[in-house]
NUFI-865351 format. One line per field, with one value per residue (C-alpha): x, y, z; chain; residue number from 1. Coordinates in nm, 3 decimals. Example, Ala and Ser with C-alpha at 12.3 -4.5 7.8 and 13.67 -1.06 7.14 Angstrom:
xx <- [1.230, 1.367]
yy <- [-0.450, -0.106]
zz <- [0.780, 0.714]
chain <- [A, A]
n <- [1, 2]
REM end
This chain:
xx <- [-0.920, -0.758, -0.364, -0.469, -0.560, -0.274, -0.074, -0.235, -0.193, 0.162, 0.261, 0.069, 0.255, 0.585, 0.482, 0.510, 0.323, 0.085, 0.059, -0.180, 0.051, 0.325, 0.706, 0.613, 0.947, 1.193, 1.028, 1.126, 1.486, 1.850, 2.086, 2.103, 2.208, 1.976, 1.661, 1.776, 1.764, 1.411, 1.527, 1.541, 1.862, 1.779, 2.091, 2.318, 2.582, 2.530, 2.798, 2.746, 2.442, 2.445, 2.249, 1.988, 1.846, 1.978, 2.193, 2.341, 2.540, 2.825, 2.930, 3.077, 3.263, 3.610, 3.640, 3.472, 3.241, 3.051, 2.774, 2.537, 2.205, 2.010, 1.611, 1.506, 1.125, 0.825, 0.573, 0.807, 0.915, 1.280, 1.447, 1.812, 2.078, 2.402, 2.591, 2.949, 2.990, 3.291, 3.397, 3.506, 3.791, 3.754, 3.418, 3.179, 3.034, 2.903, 2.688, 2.513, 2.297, 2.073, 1.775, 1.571, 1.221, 0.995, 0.755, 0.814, 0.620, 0.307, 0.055, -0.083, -0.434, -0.608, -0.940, -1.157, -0.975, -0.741, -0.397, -0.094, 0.270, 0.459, 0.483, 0.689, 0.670, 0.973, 1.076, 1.385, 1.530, 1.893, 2.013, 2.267, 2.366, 2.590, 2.614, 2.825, 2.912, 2.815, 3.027, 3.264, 2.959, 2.640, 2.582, 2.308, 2.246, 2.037, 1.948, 1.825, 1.611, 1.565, 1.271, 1.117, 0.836, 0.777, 0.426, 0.407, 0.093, 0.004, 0.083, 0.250, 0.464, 0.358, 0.625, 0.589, 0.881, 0.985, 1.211, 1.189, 1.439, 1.531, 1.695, 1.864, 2.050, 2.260, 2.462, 2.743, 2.762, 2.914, 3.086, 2.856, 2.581, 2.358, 2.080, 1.892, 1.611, 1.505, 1.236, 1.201, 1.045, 0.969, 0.790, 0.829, 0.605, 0.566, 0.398, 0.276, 0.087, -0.117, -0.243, -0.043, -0.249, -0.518, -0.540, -0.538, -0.784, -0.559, -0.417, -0.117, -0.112, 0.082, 0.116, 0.239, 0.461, 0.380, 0.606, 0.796, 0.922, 1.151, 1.368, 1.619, 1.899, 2.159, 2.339, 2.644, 2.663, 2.979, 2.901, 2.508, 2.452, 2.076, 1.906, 1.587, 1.342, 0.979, 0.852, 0.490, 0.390, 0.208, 0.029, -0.076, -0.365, -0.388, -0.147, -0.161, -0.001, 0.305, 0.589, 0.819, 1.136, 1.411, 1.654, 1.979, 2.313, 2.524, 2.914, 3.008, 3.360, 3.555, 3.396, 3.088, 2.739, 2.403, 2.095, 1.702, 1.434, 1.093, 0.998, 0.737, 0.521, 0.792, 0.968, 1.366, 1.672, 2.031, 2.374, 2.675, 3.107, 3.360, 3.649, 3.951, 4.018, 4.268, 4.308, 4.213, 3.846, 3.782, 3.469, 3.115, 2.879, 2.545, 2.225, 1.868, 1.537, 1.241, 0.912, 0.653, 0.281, 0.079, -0.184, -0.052, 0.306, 0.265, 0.626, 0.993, 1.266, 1.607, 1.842, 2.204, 2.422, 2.802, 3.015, 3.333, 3.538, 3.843]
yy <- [4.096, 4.159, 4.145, 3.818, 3.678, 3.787, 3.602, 3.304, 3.242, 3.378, 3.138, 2.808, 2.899, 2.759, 2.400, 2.107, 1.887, 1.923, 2.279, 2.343, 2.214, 2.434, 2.410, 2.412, 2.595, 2.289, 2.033, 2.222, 2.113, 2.274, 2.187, 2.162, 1.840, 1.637, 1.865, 1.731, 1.399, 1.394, 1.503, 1.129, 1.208, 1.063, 0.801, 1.005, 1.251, 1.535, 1.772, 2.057, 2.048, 1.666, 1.720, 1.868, 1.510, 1.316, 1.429, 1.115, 1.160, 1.409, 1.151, 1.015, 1.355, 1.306, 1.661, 2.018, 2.156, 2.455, 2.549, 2.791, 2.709, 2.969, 2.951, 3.152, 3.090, 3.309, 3.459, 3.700, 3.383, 3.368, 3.050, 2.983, 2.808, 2.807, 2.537, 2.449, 2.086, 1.896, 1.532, 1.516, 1.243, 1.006, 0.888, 1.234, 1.508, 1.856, 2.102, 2.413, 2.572, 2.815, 2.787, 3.147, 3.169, 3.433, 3.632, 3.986, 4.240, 4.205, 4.505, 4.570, 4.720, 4.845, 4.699, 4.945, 4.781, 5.083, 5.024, 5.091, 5.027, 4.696, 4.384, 4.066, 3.756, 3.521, 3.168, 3.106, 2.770, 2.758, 2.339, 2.243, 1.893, 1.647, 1.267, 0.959, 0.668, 0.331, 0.115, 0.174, 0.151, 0.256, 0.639, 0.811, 1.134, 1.477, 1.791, 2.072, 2.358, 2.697, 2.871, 3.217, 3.268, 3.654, 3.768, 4.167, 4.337, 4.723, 4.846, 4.569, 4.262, 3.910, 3.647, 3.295, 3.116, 2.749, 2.478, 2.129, 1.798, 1.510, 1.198, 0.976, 0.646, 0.594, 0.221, 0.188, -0.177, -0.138, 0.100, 0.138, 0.041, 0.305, 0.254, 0.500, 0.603, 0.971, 1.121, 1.453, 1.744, 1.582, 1.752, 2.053, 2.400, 2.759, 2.970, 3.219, 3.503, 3.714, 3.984, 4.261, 4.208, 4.185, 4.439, 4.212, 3.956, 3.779, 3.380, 3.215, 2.867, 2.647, 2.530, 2.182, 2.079, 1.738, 1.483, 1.288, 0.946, 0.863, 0.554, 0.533, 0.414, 0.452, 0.243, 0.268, 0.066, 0.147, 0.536, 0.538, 0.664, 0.608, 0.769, 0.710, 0.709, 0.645, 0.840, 0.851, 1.222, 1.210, 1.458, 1.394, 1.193, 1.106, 0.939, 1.232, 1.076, 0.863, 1.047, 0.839, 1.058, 0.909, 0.989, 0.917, 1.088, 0.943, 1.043, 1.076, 1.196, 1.243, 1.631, 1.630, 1.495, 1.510, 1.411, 1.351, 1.278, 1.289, 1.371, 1.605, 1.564, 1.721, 1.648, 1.821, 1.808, 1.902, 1.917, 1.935, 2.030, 1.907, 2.151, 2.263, 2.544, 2.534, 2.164, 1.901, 1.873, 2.027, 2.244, 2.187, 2.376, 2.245, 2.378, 2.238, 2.336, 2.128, 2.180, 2.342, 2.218, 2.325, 2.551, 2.860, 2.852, 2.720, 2.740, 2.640, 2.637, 2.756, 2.618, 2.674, 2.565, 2.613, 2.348, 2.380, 2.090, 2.187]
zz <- [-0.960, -1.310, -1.100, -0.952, -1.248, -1.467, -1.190, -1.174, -1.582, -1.576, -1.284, -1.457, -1.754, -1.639, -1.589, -1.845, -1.639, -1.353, -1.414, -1.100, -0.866, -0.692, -0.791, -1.154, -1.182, -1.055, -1.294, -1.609, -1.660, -1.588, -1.843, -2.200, -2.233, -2.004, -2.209, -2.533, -2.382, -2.259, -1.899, -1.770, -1.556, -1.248, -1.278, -1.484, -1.316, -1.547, -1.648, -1.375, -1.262, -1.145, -0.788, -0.947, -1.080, -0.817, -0.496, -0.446, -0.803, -0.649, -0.436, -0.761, -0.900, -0.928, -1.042, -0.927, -1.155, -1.243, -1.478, -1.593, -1.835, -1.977, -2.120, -2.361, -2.339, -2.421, -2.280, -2.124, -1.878, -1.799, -1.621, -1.523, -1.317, -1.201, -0.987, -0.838, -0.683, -0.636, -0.458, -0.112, -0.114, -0.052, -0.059, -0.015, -0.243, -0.209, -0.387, -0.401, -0.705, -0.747, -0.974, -1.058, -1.242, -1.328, -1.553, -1.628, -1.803, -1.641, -1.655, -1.293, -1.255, -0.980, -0.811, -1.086, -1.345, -1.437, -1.547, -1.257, -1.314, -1.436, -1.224, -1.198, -1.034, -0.947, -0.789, -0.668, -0.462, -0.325, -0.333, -0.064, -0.141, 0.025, -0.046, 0.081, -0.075, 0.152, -0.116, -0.402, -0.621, -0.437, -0.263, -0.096, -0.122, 0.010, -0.118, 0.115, -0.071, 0.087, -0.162, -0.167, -0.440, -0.453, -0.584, -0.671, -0.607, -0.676, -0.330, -0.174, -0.188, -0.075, -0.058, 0.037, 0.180, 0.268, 0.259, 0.087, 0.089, -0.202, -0.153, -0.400, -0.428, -0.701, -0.797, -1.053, -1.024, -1.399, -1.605, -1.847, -1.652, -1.413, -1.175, -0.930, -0.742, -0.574, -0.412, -0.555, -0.342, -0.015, 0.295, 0.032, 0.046, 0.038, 0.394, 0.283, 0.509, 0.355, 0.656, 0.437, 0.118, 0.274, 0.574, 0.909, 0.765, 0.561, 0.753, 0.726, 0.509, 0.378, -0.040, -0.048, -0.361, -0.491, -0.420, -0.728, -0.683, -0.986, -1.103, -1.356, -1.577, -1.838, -2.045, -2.301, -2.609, -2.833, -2.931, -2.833, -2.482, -2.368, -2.066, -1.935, -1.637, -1.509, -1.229, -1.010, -0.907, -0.602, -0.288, 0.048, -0.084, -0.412, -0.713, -0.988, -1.253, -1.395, -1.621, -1.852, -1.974, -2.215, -2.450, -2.643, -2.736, -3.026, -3.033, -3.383, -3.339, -2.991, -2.889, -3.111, -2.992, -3.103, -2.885, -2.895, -2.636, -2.494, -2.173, -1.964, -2.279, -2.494, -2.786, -2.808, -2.988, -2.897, -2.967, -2.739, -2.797, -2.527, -2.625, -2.417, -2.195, -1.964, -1.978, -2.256, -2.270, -1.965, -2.097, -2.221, -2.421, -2.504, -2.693, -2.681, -2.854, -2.703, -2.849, -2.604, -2.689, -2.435, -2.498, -2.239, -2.402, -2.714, -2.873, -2.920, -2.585, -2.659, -2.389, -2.324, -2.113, -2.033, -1.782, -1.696, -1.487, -1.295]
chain <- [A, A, A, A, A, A, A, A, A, A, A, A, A, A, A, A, A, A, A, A, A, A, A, A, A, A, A, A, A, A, A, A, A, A, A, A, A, A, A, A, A, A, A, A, A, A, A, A, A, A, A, A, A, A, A, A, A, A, A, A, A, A, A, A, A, A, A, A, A, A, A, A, A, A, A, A, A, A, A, A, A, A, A, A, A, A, A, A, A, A, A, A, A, A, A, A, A, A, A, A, A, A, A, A, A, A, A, A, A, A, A, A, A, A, A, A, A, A, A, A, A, A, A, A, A, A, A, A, A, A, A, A, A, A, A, A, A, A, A, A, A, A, A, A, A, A, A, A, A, A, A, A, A, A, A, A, A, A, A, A, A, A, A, A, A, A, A, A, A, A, A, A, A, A, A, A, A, A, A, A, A, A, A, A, A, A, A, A, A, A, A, A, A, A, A, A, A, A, A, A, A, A, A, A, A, A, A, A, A, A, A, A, A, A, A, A, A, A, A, A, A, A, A, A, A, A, A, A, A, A, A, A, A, A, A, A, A, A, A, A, A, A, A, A, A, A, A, A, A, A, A, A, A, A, A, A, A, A, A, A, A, A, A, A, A, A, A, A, A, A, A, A, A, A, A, A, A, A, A, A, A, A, A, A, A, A, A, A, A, A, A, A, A, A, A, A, A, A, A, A, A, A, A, A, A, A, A, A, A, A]
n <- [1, 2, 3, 4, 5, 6, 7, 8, 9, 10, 11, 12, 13, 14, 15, 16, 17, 18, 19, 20, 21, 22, 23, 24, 25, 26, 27, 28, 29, 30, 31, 32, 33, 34, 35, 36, 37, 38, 39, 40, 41, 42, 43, 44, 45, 46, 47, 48, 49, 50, 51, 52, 53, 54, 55, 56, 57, 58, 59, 60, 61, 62, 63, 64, 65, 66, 67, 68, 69, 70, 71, 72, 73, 74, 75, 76, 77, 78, 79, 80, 81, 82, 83, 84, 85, 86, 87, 88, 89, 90, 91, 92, 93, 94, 95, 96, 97, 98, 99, 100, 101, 102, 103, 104, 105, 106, 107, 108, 109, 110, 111, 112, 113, 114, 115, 116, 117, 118, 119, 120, 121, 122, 123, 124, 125, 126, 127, 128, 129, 130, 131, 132, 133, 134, 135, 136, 137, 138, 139, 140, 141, 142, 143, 144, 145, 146, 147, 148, 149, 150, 151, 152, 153, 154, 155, 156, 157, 158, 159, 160, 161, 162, 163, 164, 165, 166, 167, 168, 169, 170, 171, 172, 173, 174, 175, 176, 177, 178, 179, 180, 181, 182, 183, 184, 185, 186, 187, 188, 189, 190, 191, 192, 193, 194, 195, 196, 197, 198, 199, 200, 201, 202, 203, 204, 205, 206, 207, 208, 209, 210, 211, 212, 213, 214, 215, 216, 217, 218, 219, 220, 221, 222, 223, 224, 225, 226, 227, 228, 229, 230, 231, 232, 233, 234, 235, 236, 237, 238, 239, 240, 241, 242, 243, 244, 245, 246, 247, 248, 249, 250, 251, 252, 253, 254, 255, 256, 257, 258, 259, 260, 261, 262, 263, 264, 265, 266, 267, 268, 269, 270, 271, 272, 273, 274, 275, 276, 277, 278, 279, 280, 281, 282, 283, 284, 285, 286, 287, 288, 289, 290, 291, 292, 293, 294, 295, 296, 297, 298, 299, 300, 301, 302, 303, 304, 305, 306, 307, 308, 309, 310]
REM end
C-alpha cells in the first residue's frame, strides 16, 4: 500500500492545475520564455518549441528550429524538452518534440511495510506535427502524441500507453496582430493493463486526459509585446474549470528582454538574450523562475531554455 501511495502523491505533484486529472505533465510549460509570460502561447509561434502551444504555428516558420528547456523543480521532479521544426515551402510545416517527466528517488516498500530498493516514475509523449496554410494569413494545424507513462513497482513494471491529437488554427491578419484557437489533448489517454501487478486478476482500462479548449492573442505596441489566452478544461461529462494565462515582454535594447506573467495559478519572471552564433541573432537563451504555490510543491521553478534557428 505504502508504493502506491508514494506514487499517487509523487504523480499529483506535477500538476499546476487540475492535479487529479491525467497529463498533468503536458500542462506545465516547455520553454522559458512562454513560462515567464504566463504560458498564454496559444497564438504566438514560440522560439523552438512553437507546436507545442499550437500546431498550426509551424505552418508560419520561415526558418528550422531547434530547442531544448530544462526544469529544475523540487521534490526530486525533473521535466524537459527538446524540439526541431521547420517550414515546408511553400505553404506547410513540420515538427517533432519530445517532452519527458518524472519523479525519482522514491523509497519502495514491500506489502509489510519494509523498505526495498529505489523507484522512479516517468511520462513521456513524442509530438508529430504538420500544418497547412488555407490562406497567406490563416493555417490549420495537428499534432499527433504517442505517450508511455511507466509506473515502477517492487517486482514489476506497469506501463500505460496511448496516443492523443491537438488541433489549432492560427490567423495573422496583421503584423502585429495574432489570433488562434486549439483543442488541446483530444480523444487523449493512457491503457493501461494491469494482469502483471496483479497476478491474472488485474483488467485492462482506459485513463482519459481532459480535453482543453483554448483561445488566444498577441499584440505589439512599439517595444511591449503582450500575450495572452483564456481556455475551458473539460471531460467526457462535465466543464472542470476556465484558465486565463497572460503576460508581457518589454525590449529594452535590440537582444535584451525582460518578461512577467500569470498563468496556471502562477506568478513568474524571466529574462531572455538573442545573441549570434553562426549567423546574426540566430540563437536564444532564456531563463524563468515562476513561483510554485501549491501545497504538494510549494517552491520556486528554475527554467531554461536554449533555441537555435538555422
Amino acid at each position: 500500500m505504502h508504493k502506491y501511495l508514494i506514487i499517487i502523491i509523487t504523480s499529483l505533484s506535477f500538476a499546476a492545475d487540475y492535479a487529479g486529472y491525467s497529463g498533468a505533465f503536458l500542462r506545465m510549460g516547455t520553454s522559458a520564455r512562454s513560462l515567464a509570460m504566463g504560458s498564454g502561447f496559444t497564438a504566438e509561434i514560440d522560439q523552438g518549441f512553437a507546436a507545442y502551444h499550437n500546431p498550426a504555428s509551424v505552418a508560419f516558420l520561415n526558418k528550422r528550429q531547434i530547442a531544448f528547456s530544462y526544469h529544475a523543480l523540487n521534490l526530486d521532479r525533473r521535466l524537459m524538452m527538446s524540439s526541431i521544426s521547420t517550414g515546408l515551402p511553400p505553404t506547410a510545416g513540420l515538427g517533432v518534440a519530445w517532452v519527458s517527466s518524472g519523479v525519482d528517488n522514491i523509497q519502495g516498500r514491500s506489502s509489510a511495510g519494509y523498505k526495498t530498493q529505489i523507484l522512479s516514475t516517468s511520462e513521456d509523449a513524442i509530438f508529430i506535427s504538420f500544418a497547412q496554410r488555407i490562406t497567406p494569413w490563416l493555417a490549420l494545424g495537428i499534432n499527433i502524441k504517442i505517450l508511455k507513462h511507466q509506473l515502477p513497482m517492487n517486482e514489476s513494471q506497469l506501463a500505460g500507453k496511448g496516443t492523443g491529437f491537438d488541433i489549432g488554427f492560427m490567423a495573422l491578419p496583421e503584423e502585429k496582430l495574432n489570433f488562434a484557437f486549439v483543442i488541446q489533448d483530444l480523444n487523449t489517454n493512457y491503457t493501461w493493463n494491469t494482469g502483471q501487478v496483479f497476478e491474472g486478476e488485474g483488467r485492462v482500462y482506459k485513463e482519459s486526459f481532459p480535453t482543453v479548449y483554448r483561445f488566444g492573442t498577441t499584440f505589439t505596441f512599439q517595444r511591449i509585446y503582450i500575450a495572452g489566452d483564456i481556455g475551458v478544461v473539460a471531460n467526457q461529462d462535465d466543464i472542470l474549470g476556465t484558465i486565463i494565462r497572460f503576460g508581457g515582454e518589454y525590449r529594452f535594447s535590440e537582444n535584451y528582454f525582460v518578461r512577467g506573467g500569470f498563468g496556471n495559478s502562477r506568478f513568474s519572471l524571466g529574462a531572455g538574450l538573442n545573441f549570434t552564433f553562426l549567423k546574426i541573432n540566430d540563437a536564444f537563451f532564456d531563463y524563468a523562475v515562476v513561483i510554485e504555490p501549491h501545497s504538494v510543491s510549494q517552491g520556486l521553478i528554475h527554467v531554461f531554455t536554449y533555441a537555435f534557428n538555422f
